[in-house]
FILO-498247 format. One record per atom (N, C-alpha, C): residue number from 1; residue in three letters; x, y, z. Coordinates in steps of 0.02 Angstrom, whole numbers, plus 50000, padded with zeros to 5 digits. Atoms other than C-alpha are relative to their C-alpha. Layout:
FILO-498247
   tornu   bakol      xx      yy      zz
     NUM     ALA       X       Y       Z
...
***
This chain:
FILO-498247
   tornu   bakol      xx      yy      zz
       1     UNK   50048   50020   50051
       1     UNK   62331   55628   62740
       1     UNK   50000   49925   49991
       2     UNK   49984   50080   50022
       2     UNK   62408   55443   62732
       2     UNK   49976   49988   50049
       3     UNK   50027   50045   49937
       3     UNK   62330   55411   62908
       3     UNK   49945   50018   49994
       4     UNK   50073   50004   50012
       4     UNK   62174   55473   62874
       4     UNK   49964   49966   49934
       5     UNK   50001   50042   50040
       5     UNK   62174   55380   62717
       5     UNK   49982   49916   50040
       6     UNK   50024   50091   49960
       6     UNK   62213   55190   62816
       6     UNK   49957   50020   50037
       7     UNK   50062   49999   49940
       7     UNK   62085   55261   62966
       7     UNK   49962   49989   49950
       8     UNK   50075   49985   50056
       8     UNK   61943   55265   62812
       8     UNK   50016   49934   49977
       9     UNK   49984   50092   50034
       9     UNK   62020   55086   62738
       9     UNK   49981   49955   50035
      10     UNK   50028   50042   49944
      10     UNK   62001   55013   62921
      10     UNK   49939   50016   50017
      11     UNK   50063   50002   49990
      11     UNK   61844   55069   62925
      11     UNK   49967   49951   49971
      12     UNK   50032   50054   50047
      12     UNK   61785   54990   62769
      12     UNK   49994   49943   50015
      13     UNK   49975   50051   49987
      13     UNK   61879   54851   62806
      13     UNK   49934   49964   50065
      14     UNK   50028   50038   49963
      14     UNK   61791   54818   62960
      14     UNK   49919   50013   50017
      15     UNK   50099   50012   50020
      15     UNK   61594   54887   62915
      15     UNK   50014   49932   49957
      16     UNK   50022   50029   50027
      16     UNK   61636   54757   62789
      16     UNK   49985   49925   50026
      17     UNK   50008   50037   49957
      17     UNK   61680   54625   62914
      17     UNK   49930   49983   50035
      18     UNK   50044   50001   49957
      18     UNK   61535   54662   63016
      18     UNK   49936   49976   49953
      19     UNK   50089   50028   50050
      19     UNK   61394   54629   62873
      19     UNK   50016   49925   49988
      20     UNK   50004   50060   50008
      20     UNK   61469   54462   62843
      20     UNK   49985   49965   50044
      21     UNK   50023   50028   49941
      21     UNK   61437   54418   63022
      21     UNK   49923   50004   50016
      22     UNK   50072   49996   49991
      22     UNK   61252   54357   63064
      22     UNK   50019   50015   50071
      23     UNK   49989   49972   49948
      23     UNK   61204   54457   63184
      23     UNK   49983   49942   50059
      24     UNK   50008   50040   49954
      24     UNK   61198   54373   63362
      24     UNK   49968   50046   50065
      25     UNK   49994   49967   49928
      25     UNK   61138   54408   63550
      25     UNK   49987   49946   50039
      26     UNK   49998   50049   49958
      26     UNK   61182   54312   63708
      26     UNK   49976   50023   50056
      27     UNK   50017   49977   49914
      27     UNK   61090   54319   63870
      27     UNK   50041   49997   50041
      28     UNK   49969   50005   49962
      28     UNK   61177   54368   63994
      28     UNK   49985   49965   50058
      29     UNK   50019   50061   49924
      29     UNK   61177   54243   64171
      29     UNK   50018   50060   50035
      30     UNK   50015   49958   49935
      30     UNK   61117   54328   64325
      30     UNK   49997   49950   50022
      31     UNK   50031   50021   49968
      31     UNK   61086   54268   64492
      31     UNK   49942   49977   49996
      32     UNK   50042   50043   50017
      32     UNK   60932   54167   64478
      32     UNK   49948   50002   50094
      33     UNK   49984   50023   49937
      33     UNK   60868   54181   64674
      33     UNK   49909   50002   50017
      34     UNK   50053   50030   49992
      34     UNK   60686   54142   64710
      34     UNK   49955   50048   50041
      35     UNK   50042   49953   49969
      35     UNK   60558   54255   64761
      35     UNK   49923   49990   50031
      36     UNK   50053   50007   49942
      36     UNK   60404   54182   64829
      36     UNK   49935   49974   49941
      37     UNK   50050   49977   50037
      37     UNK   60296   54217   64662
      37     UNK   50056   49973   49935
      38     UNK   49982   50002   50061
      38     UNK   60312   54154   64478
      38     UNK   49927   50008   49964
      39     UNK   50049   49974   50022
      39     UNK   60227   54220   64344
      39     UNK   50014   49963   49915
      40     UNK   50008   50012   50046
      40     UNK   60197   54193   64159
      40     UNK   49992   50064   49932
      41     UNK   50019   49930   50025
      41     UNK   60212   54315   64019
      41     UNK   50031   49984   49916
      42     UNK   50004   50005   50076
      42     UNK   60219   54334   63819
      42     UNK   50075   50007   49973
      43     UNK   49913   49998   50031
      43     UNK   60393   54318   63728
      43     UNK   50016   50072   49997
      44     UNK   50021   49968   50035
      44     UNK   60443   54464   63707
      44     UNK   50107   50031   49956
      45     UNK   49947   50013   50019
      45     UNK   60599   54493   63582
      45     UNK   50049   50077   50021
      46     UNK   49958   49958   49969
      46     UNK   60753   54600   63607
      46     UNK   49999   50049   49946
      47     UNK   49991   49948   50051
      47     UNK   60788   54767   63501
      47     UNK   50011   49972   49943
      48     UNK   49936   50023   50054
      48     UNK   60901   54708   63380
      48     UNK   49939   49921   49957
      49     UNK   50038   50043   50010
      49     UNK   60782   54547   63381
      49     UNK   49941   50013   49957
      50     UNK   50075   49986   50009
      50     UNK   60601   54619   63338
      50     UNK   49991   50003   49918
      51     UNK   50007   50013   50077
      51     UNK   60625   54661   63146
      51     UNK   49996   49940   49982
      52     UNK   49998   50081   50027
      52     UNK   60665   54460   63122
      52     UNK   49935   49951   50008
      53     UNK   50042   50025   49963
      53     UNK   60525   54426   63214
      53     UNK   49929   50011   49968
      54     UNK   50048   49973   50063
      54     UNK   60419   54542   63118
      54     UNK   49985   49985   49918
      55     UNK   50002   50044   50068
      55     UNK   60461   54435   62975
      55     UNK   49941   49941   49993
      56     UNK   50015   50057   49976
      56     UNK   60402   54285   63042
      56     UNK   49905   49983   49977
      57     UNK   50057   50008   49998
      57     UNK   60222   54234   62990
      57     UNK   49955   49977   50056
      58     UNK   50037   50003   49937
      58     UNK   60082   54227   63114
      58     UNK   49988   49930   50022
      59     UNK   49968   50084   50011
      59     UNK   60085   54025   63072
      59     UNK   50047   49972   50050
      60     UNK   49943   50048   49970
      60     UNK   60258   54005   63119
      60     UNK   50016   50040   50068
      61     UNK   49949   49966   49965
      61     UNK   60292   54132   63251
      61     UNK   49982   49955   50086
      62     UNK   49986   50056   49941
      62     UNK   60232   53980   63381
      62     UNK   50007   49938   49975
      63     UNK   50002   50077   50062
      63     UNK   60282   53811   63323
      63     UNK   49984   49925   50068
      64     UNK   50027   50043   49951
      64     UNK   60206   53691   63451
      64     UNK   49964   49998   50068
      65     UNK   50029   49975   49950
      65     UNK   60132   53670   63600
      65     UNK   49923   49948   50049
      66     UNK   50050   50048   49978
      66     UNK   59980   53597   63702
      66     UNK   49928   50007   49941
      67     UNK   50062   49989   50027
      67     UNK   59845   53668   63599
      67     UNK   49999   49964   49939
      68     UNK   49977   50035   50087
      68     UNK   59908   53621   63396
      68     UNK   50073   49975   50007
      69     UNK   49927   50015   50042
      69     UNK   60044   53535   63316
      69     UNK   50027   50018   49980
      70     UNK   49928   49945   50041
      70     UNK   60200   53588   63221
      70     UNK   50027   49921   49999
      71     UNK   49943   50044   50023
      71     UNK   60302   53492   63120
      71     UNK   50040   50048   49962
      72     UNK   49953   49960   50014
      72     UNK   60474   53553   63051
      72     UNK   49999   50003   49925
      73     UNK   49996   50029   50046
      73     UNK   60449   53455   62902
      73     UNK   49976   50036   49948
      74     UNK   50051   49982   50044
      74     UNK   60384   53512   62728
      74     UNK   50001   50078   49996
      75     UNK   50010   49917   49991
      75     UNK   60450   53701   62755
      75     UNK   50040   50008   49962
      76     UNK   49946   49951   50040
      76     UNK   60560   53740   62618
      76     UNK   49975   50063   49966
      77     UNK   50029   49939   50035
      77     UNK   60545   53913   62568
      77     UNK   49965   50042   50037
      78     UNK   50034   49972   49955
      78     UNK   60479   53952   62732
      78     UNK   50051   50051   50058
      79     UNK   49979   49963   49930
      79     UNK   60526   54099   62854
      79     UNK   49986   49974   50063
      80     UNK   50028   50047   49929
      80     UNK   60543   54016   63025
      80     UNK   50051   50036   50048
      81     UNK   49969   49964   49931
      81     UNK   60591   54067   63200
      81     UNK   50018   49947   50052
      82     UNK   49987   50038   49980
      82     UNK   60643   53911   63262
      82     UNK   50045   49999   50083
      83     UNK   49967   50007   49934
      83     UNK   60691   53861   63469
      83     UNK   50041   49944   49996
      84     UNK   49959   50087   49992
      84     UNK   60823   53715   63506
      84     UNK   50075   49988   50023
      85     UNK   49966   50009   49967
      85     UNK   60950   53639   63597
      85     UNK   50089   50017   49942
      86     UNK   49937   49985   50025
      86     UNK   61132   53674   63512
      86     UNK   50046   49915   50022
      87     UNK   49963   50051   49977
      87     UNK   61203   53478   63494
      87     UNK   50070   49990   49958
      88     UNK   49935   50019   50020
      88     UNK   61348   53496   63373
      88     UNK   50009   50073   49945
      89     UNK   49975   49937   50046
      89     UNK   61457   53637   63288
      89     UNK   50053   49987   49956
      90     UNK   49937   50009   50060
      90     UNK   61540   53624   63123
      90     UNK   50029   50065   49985
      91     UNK   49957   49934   50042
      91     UNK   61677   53767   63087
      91     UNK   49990   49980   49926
      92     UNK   50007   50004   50085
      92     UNK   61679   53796   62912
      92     UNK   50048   49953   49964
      93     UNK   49950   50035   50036
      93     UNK   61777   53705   62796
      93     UNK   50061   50060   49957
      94     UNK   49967   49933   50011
      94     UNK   61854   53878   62727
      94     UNK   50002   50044   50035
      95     UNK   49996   49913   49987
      95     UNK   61903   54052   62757
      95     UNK   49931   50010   49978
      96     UNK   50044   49952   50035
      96     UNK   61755   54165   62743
      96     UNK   49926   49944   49994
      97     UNK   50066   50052   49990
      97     UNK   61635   53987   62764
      97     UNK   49956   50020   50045
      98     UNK   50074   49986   49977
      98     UNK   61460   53961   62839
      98     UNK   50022   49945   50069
      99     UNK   49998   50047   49972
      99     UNK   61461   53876   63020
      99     UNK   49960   49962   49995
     100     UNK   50085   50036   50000
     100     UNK   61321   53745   63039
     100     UNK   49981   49969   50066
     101     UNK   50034   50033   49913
     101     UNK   61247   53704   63208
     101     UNK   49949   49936   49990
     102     UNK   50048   50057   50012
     102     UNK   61150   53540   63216
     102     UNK   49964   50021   50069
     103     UNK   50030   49984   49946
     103     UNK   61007   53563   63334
     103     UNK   49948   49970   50014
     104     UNK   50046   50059   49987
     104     UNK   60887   53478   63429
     104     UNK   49919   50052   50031
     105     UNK   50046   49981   49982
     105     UNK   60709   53560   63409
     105     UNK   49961   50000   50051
     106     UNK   50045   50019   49943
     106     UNK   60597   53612   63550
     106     UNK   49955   50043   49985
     107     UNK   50055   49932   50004
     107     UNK   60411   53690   63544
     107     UNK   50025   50040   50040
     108     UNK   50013   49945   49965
     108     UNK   60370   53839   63584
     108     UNK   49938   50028   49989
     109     UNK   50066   49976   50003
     109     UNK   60190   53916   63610
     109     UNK   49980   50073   50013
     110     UNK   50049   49942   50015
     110     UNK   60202   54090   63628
     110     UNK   50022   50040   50077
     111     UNK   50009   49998   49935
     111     UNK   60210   54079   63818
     111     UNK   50095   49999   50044
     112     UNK   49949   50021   49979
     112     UNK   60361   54080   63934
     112     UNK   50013   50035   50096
     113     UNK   49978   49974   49959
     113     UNK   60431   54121   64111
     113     UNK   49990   50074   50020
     114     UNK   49973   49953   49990
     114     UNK   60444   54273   64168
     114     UNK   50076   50041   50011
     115     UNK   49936   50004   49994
     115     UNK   60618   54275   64245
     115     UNK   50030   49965   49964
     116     UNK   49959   50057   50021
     116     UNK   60665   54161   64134
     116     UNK   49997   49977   49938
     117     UNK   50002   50012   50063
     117     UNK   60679   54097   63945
     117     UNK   49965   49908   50019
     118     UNK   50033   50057   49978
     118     UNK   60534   53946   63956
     118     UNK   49988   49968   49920
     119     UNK   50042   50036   50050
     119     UNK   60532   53819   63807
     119     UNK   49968   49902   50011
     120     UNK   50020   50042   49990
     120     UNK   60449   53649   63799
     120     UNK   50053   49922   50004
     121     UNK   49967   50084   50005
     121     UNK   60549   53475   63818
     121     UNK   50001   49971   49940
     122     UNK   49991   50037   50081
     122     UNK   60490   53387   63657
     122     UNK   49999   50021   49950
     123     UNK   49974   49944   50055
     123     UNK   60519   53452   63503
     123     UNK   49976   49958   49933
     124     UNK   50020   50011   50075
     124     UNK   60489   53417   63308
     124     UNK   50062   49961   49954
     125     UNK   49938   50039   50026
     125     UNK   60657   53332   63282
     125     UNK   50059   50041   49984
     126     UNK   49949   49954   49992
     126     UNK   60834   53403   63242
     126     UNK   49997   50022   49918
     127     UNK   49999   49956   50063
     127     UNK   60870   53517   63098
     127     UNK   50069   50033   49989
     128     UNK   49934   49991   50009
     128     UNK   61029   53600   63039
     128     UNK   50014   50098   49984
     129     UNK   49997   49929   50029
     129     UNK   61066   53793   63039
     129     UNK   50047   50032   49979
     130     UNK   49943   49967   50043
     130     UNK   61207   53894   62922
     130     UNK   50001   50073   50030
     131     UNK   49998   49943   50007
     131     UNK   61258   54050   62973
     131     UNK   50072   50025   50014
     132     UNK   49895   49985   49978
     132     UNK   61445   54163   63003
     132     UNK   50008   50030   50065
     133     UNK   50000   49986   49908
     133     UNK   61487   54169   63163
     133     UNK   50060   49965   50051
     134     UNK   49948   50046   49983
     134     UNK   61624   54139   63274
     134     UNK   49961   49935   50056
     135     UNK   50021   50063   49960
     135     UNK   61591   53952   63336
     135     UNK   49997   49975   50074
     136     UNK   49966   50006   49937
     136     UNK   61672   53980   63512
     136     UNK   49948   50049   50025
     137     UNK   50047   49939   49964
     137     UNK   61520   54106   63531
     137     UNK   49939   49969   50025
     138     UNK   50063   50047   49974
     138     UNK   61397   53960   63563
     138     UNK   50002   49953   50022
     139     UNK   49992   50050   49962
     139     UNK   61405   53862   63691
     139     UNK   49956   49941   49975
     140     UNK   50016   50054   50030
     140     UNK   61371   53673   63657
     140     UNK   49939   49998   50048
     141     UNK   50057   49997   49962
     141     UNK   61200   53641   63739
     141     UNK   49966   50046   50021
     142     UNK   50041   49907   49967
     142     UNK   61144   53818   63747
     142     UNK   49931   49975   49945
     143     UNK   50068   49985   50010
     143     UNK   60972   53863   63709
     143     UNK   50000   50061   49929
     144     UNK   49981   49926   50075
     144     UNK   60968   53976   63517
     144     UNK   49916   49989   49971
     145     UNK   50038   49978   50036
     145     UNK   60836   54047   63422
     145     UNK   50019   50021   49939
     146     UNK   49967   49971   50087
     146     UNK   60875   54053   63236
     146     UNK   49923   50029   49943
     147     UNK   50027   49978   50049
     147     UNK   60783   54145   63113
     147     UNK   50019   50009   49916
     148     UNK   49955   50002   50069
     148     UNK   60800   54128   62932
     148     UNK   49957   49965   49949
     149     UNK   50010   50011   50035
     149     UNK   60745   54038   62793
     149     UNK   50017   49924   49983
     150     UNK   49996   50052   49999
     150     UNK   60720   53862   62769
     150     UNK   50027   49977   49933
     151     UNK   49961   50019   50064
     151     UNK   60831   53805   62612
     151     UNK   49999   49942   49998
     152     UNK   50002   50080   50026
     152     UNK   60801   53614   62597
     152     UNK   50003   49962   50045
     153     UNK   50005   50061   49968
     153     UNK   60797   53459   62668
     153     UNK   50031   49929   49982
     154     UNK   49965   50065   50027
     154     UNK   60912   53313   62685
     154     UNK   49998   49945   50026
     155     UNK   49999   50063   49936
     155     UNK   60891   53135   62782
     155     UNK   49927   50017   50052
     156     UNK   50056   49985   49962
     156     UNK   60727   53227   62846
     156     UNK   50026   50042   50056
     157     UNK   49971   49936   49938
     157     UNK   60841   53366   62938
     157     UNK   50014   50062   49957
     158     UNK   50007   49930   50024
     158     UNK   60792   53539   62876
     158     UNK   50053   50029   50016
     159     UNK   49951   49947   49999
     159     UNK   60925   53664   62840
     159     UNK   49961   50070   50001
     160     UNK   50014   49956   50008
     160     UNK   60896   53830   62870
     160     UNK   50064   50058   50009
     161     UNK   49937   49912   50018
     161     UNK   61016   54021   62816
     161     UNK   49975   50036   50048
     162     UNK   50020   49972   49958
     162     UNK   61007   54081   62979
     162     UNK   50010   50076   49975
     163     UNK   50004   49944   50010
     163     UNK   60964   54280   62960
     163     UNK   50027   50049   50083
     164     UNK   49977   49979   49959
     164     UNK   60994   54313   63150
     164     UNK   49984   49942   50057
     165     UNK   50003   50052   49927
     165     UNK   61020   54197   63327
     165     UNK   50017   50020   50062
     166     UNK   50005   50002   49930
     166     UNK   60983   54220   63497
     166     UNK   50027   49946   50037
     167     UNK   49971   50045   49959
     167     UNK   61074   54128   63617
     167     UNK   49996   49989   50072
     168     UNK   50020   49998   49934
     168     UNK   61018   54076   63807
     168     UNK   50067   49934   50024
     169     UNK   49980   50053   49963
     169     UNK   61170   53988   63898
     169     UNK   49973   49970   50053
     170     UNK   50006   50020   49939
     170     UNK   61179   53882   64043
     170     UNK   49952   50038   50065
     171     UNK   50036   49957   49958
     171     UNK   61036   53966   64183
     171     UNK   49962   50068   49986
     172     UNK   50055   49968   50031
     172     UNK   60943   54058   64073
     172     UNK   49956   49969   49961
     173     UNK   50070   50027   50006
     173     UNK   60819   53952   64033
     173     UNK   49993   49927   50042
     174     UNK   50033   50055   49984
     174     UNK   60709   53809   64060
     174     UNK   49953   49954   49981
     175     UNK   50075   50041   50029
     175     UNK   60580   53667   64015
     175     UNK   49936   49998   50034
     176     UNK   50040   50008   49972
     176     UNK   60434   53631   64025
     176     UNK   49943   49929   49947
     177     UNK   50013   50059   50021
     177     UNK   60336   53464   63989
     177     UNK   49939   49967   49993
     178     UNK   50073   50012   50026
     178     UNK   60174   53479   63917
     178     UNK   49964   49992   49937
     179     UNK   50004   50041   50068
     179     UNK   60172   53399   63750
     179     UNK   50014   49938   49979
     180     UNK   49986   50046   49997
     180     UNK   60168   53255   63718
     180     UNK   50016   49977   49939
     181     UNK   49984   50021   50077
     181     UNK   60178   53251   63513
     181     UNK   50090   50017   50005
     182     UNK   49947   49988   49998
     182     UNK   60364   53208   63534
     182     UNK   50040   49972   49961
     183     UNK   49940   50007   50039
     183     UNK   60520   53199   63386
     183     UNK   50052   49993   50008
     184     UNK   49926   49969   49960
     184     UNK   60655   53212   63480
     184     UNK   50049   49939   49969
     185     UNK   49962   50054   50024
     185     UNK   60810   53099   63389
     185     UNK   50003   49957   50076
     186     UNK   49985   50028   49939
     186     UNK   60840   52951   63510
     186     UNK   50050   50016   50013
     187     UNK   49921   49982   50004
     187     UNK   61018   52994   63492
     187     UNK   50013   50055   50077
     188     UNK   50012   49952   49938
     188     UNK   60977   53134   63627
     188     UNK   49985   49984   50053
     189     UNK   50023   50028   49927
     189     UNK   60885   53042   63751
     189     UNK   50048   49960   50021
     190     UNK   49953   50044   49962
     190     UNK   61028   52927   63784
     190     UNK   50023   50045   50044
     191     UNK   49986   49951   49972
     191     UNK   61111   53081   63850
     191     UNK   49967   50023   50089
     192     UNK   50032   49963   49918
     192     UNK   60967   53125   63989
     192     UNK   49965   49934   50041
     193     UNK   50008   50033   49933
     193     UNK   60907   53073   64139
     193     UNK   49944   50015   50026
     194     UNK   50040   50006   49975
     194     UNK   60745   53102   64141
     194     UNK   49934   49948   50042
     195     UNK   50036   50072   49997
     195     UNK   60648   52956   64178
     195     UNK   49970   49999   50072
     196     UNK   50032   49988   49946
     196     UNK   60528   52990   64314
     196     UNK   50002   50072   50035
     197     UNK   49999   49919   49952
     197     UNK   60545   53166   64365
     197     UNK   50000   50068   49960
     198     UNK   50042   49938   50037
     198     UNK   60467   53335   64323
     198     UNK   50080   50020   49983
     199     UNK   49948   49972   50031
     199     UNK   60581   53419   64191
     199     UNK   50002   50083   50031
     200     UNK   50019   49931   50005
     200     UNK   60521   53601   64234
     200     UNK   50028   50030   50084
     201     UNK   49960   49987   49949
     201     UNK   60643   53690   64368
     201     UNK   50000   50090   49997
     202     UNK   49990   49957   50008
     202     UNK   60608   53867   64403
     202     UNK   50063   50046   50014
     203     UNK   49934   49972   49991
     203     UNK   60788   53913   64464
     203     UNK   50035   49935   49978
     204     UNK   49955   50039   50007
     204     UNK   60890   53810   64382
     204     UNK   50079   50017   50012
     205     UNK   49941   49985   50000
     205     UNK   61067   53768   64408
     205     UNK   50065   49936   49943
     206     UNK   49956   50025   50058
     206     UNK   61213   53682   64313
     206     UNK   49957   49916   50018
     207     UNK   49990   50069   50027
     207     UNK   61165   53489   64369
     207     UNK   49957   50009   49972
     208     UNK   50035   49999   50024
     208     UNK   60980   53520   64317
     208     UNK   50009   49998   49913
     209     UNK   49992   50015   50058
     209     UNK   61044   53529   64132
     209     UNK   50069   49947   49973
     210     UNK   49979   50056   50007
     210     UNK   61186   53386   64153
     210     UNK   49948   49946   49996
     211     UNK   50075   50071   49998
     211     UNK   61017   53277   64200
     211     UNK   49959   50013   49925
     212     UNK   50053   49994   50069
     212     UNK   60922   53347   64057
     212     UNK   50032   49971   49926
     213     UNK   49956   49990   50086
     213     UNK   61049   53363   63908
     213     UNK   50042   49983   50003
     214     UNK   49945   50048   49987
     214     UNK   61207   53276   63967
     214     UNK   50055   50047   50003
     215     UNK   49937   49939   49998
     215     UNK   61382   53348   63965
     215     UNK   50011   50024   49933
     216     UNK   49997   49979   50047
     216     UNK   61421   53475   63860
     216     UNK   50088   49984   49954
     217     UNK   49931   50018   50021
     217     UNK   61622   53395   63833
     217     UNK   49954   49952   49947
     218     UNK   49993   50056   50039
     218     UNK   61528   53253   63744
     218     UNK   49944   50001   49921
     219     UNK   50035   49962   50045
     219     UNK   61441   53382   63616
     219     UNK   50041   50043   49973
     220     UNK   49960   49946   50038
     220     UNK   61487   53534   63507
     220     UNK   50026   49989   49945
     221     UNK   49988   50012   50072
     221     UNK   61617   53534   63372
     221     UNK   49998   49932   49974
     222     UNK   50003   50051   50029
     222     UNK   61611   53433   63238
     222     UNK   49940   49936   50015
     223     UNK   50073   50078   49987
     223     UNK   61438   53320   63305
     223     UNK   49968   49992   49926
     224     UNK   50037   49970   50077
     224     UNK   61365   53277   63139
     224     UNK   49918   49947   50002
     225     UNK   50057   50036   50000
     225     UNK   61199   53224   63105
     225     UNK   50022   49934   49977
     226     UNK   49979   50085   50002
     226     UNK   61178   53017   63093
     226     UNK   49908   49989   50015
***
């Protein structure tokens, strides 16, 4: 009776665990190997994903692009589905704290790859996202999708209570460089290496995002906005 008692405690215990954790999902890396043919095709979100998505207003659920603008700015109070580079991770300051990812916005229109997670190069500027999560679960320069709720604005870098985040490491995605309304902190461009040459790589591999986004040793914890 006393072990089926603690089995029912560790349960609790760890449904309760699990609600404090925003939920997450990471693409997994495949082979990448080139087939002759690329195609183009509509986002389309993962299981677990689609309710958050279904939040999302018809407004925000593309936020840039060749056709209209997007700015990040001026959204408090807004449900957003935000794309962007992952440039610095703060652990919490407590037990039981919020991490905060600083991140470096990139459009998105709607559109993307087929094989592949496709967002745009320039972006709407960096922004800041809260959510619980272990920190070692997001690689520094990965590619995330946060959803959530825009809660204020400080220095002109939106916070948002992430509700759930998608995560694309290293070779699952890619750019592409057809906007030109660009925010991007300079702070970032020191980092790349673009300067004369098409960003948009349909098989990418690791240097393709050393050239783009720099090393990821000289990112991650603790980067703080400036």
């Amino acid at each position: 009776m006393r072990l089926r008692g603690l089995a029912i405690a560790f349960c609790v215990v760890s449904a309760l665990s699990a609600v404090a954790q925003t939920p997450i999902e990471i693409q997994p890396v495949k082979e990448l190997k080139p087939t002759g043919t690329l195609g183009t095709c509509s986002y389309k979100p993962t299981e677990t994903e689609a309710p958050y998505l279904a939040r999302v207003s018809g407004a925000e659920k593309t936020n840039g692009g060749m056709l209209h603008g997007y700015s990040i700015h001026g959204k408090t109070g807004t449900y957003v589905a935000w794309f962007g580079i992952v440039r610095g991770i703060t652990p919490p300051a407590e037990k039981d704290g919020d991490v905060t990812l600083l991140v470096e916005h990139k459009y998105f229109d709607g559109m993307t790859d087929c094989h592949i997670m496709l967002v745009q190069w320039t972006g709407g500027g960096d922004f800041t996202a809260r959510l619980k999560v272990d920190p070692a679960a997001i690689p520094a320069l990965s590619l995330v999708r946060v959803y959530g709720t825009v809660t204020g604005e400080k220095l002109s870098v939106p916070e948002v209570r992430v509700d759930y985040i998608r995560v694309w490491p290293w070779r699952t995605f890619n750019f592409m460089d057809l906007t030109g309304n660009d925010h991007t902190n300079p702070r970032w461009k020191k980092s790349s290496q673009v300067s004369g040459m098409d960003v948009y790589n349909p098989y990418p591999r690791d240097d393709y995002y050393f050239t783009l986004l720099g090393d990821p040793a000289d990112f991650g914890l603790n980067l703080r906005p400036e």
